[in-house]
C-alpha positions, 0 to 999 in steps of 0.5 A: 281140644284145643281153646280158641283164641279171637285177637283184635288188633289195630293193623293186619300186619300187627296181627300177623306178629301176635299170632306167631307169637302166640302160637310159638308158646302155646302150641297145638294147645291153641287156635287163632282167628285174627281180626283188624281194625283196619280190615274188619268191621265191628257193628255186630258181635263177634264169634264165640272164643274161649278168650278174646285178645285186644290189642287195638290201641287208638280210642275209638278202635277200642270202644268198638272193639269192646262193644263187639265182644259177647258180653259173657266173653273172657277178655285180656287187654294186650300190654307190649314192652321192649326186651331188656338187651335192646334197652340197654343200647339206649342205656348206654347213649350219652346225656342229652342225646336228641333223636327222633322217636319214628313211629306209624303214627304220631300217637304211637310214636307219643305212646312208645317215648312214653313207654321208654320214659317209663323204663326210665330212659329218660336222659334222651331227649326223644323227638316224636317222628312219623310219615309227615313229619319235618325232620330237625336239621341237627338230628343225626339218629333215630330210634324206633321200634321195627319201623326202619322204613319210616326213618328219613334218608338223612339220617344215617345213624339207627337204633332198630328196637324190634318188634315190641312183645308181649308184657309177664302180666299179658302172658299169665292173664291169657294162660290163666284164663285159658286154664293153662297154669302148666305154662306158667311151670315152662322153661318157655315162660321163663325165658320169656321173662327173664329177657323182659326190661320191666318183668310186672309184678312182682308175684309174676317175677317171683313165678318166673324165677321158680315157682316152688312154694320156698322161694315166696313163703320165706320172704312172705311170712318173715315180713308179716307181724302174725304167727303163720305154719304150713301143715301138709296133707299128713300135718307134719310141718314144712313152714314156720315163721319167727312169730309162730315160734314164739307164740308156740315156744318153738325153737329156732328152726327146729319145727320144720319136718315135725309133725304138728302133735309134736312140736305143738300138742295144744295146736294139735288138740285145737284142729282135732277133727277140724278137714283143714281141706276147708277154710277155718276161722275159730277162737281158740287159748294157747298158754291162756291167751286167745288166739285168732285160728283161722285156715288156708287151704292151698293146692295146685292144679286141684292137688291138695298141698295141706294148708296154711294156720294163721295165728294172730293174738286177739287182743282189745286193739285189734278188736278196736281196730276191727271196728273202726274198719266197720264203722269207717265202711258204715260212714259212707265208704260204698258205691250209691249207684248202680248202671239202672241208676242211670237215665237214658235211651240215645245211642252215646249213653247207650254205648258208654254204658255197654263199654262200662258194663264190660269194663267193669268185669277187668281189673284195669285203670279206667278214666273217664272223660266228659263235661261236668255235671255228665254223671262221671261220678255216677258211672264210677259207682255203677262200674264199682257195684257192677265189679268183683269189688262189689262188696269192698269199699268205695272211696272217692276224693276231687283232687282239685278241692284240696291243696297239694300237702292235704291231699297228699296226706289223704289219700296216702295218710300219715304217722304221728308227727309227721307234720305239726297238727298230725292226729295222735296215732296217725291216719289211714290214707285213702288207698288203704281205705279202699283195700280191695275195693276202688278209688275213685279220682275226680278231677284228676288234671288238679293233682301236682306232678310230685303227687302225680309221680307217686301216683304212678309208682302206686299204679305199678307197684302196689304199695304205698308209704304214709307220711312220714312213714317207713314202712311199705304197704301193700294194697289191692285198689282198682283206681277209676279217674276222671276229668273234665278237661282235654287231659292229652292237651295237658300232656302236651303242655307239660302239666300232666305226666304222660307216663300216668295219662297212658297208665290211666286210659288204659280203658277211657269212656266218654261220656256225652254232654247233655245237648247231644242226648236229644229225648234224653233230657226230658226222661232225666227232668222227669226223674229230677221232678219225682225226687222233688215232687214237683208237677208242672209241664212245659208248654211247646215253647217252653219246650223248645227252648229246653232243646235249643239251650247249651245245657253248659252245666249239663244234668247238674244245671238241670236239677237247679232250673227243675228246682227254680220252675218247682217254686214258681208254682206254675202248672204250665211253664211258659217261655217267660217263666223259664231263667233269663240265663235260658231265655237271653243266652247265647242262641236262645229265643226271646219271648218277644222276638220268636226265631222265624222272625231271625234272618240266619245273620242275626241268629249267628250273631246272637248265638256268638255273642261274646265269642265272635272271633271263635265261632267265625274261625269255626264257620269259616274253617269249615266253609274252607274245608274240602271235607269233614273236619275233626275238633281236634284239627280246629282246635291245632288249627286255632292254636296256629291263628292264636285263637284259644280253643279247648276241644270242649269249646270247640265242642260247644260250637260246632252244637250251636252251628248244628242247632241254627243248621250252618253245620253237620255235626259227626261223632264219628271219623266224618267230622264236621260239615258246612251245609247250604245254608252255613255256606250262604251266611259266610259269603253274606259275612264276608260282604 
């Protein structure tokens, strides 16, 4: 019976292009029913599959895409990369070269340089180009990737890349999750590698070039410091290291093929009655020294092969060692928090959460974005505990709180002497502290680009060196970033590596501040009190002033005003009784001047106090707008005007302009509004 298949993709046409390629390597094996973002509606979930494919790229597309899958489903976020014959013709342009990069849309063609910077083509100097866009009149060619069509008519001079296609590591993941490891032996698959300018990791290049146990054993067991033998199902041996000889007094290269009670009759005796079917761990003496014995059983597609013995010398160190794992694990290297933890019922904490909770399931990079003080934090920990790594460390650092050395030296560590003050006997780094587990990155706009550079070889290799080390370490980490800055802007401005912010937000979530989370506030400030003990209510003043404050601080200035009203030892808090920071900040009431005797004149300028140039760009913005218009266009439109404006900022105005009823605030692709009454204070400020 044939699995089915659900792709969701960002335009109909691309879905088109995915399917044939699906189907052209897995058959009548398959069934596709192909979905678009540009065509289908995604407000309720969608069908049972046996696999759900993703392929929608744009952040919004992607959280409701996300939302939409069952949440019991399988799912593979599509990766696509360029085939190697069509890299070498970039390859071989001089240095220095300029052209346009022409693409659908500005993100796409931002994210294809990205993806040829990271394929190391980056001696062209790339000029995004979209349908729109001005061409530079000193620009004779144009590279793009199958959107001939795109290219202005001036330019005579083009590079056609093709279609994109599916990444090694896209193809295992659908295969394994399908069941069809038989794929994995193709000729087909193969190919498809081998054609591939990046080929994944380097398990998946391994299985490309053959998939016969020789080819990785030897490499695998001549780089480890532990005794290792392959035993077959008969227990005659078919591999052996250069440290398991030694432990064994073998001679070199004369155990495999032998059966085990020959070239080791002490080993034999200790596995006597063992089923080496089951994984083994036992204590065992060889020669008088004890020995770690543990088992692996390998098999392939259920056929048993035999199984691994692995030998490692149980000395006074590696006991130590065993505990200072322990007790770093006891020390506080574990999530704290789970997705209960977190309060809220508003529809944007709601849905993040579901993403969240989705997310959690997959291996994938995650960043997430928000003010601060909005529970990224708490999100970090809940996804951990929510994930297979559940039972592996947690590790968590503020990139921003450190200095570049120091933090380098601790999240990679470093040997003994490698810098003076370096610890005897040198330090584990972070990312091998979270083995297996995750590593959580906060602030990660404060990181340097030298450290965001070895970032992403960690990210695409998975393997790290310690300071003053020469020695590669492999690690198993699931890295979870945040940020509390427009990270893309950062990218723009060339602080921020693009190649490590697409590699990042491979899964984003936002998190919404705590002034657009309505009720929510209160169910937090409850919870807030109980941990304090504190028991006082808010009169409806009082209360109103909660719902019309900026909350800048979000949650985290929260718990300090619920901790400064707890000390008044006031039962009912009064509007007089709350901080002036609330009671005389911008768009705040008075006590001795309530908001209906404001005319919409004073309340603006009281609420714009210190930011009058701002929030009158914004209000007249939006009054000159024939439609709804996004943060991001205000802020591109600030920028031309020379007036700052971050998207947080951008933000917090457009909330004070919904608060005093000048504007209609969106969340989706609506954008922001002007209303009568915002309408009427222009005219009024413009006399």
């Amino acid at each position: 019976m044939s699995k089915r298949i659900i792709m969701i993709t960002e335009s109909y046409s691309t879905s088109e292009v995915y399917e044939q390629w699906l189907y052209e390597f897995f058959g009548q094996a398959i069934t596709v029913e192909s979905y678009s973002v540009e065509r289908d509606r995604f407000d309720r979930l969608l069908p049972p599959a046996d696999l759900y494919l993703v392929a929608a790229t744009s952040s919004t597309a992607f959280k409701q895409v996300l939302a939409s899958i069952p949440a019991d489903g399988e799912a593979v976020v599509s990766t696509i990369t360029f085939r190697k014959r069509e890299i070498e013709q970039l390859k071989a342009l001089p240095p220095g070269t300029r052209a346009l990069l022409v693409n659908l849309s500005v993100q796409m063609a931002i994210e294809t340089i990205a993806e040829l910077n990271r394929l190391d083509i980056t001696h062209i100097d790339l000029i995004p180009f979209y349908p729109g866009a001005e061409c530079p009149p000193d620009v004779d060619l144009a590279i793009t990737p199958g959107e001939g069509q795109y290219v202005p008519p001036s330019i005579h001079r083009v590079i056609d890349l093709g279609d994109r296609v599916f990444t090694a590591d896209t193809l295992t993941s659908i295969a394994l999750k399908l069941g069809f490891s038989w794929f994995l032996k193709s000729d087909l698959y193969r190919r498809h590698v081998a054609s591939l300018e990046d080929q994944g990791h380097s398990l998946v290049t391994l299985w490309s070039n053959s998939l016969r146990a020789e080819n990785y054993l030897d490499i695998l067991m001549g780089s480890l410091s532990m005794g290792i033998l392959g035993v077959d199902v008969e227990r005659k041996i078919f591999a052996v290291n250069s440290v398991a000889e030694e432990m064994l007094h073998l001679r070199r290269g004369s155990a495999v093929g032998s059966p085990l009670m020959t070239a080791s009759l002490e080993l034999y005796k200790s596995l006597e009655g063992e089923d080496l079917r089951q994984k083994l761990s036992k204590l065992i003496q060889l020669d008088g020294v004890y020995i770690n014995l543990s088992t692996a059983p390998a098999d392939w597609e259920g056929e048993p092969m035999g199984c691994f013995i692995i030998l490692q010398r149980f000395t006074e160190e590696e006991e130590r060692q065993h505990q200072f794992r322990r007790q770093l694990y006891d020390r506080g290297y574990k999530s704290k928090y789970v997705f209960d933890d977190i309060i809220g019922h508003c529809p944007a904490m709601l849905q993040a959460k579901h993403i969240a909770q989705k997310m959690a399931r997959t291996d994938a990079s995650i960043l997430l974005t928000g003010e601060s003080g909005t529970g990224k934090e708490l999100f970090a920990h809940s996804i951990h505990n929510a994930s297979p790594r559940r039972r592996m460390p947690f590790v968590a650092i503020n990139c921003a709180a450190l200095p570049e050395s120091l933090l380098e030296s601790e999240l990679f560590g470093y040997n003994e002497g490698a810098f003076t003050g370096a610890k005897k006997g040198g330090k584990m780094g972070l990312f091998e502290l979270a083995h297996r587990g995750t590593l959580f990155l906060d602030e990660i706009e404060g990181m340097s680009r030298p450290l965001q550079a070895k970032l992403l070889r960690v990210l695409q290799e998975r393997e790290v060196m310690r300071v003053g080390g020469d020695r590669i370490i492999t690690i198993d980490v699931r890295i979870i970033a945040a940020t509390n800055e427009d990270i893309l802007e950062r990218v723009r401005e060339g602080t921020f590596r693009k190649d490590l912010y697409y590699r990042l937000n491979t899964l984003p979530i936002d998190i919404p501040p705590l002034r657009e989370r309505g009720e929510d506030l209160f169910l937090i400030m409850d919870k807030l009190m109980q941990k304090i003990g504190a028991n006082f209510s808010l009169s409806p003043q009082a209360r109103a002033v909660f719902r019309s404050y900026s909350w800048d601080g979000n949650v985290r200035e929260l718990e300090n005003i619920v901790e400064y009203l707890h000390f008044t030892d006031k039962q009912v808090i009064e509007v007089w009784d709350l901080p002036q920071s609330m009671r005389a900040g911008p768009g705040q009431v008075r006590p001795e001047q309530s908001s209906s005797e404001l005319t919409p004149r004073q309340e603006f300028l009281r609420a714009s106090a210190g930011r009058e140039e701002t929030f009158q760009f914004v209000l007249g913005t939006l009054a000159q707008a024939s439609g709804g218009i996004g943060r991001g266009q205000l802020c591109l439109l600030a920028g031309q005007r020379g007036i700052p404006l971050t998207d947080q900022q951008a933000r917090g105005v457009l909330a004070s302009l919904h608060q005093l009823g000048l504007a209609s605030v969106s969340r989706g692709r609506g954008g922001s509004r002007i209303t009568q009454k915002g309408s009427a204070l222009w005219r009024e400020l413009q006399i």
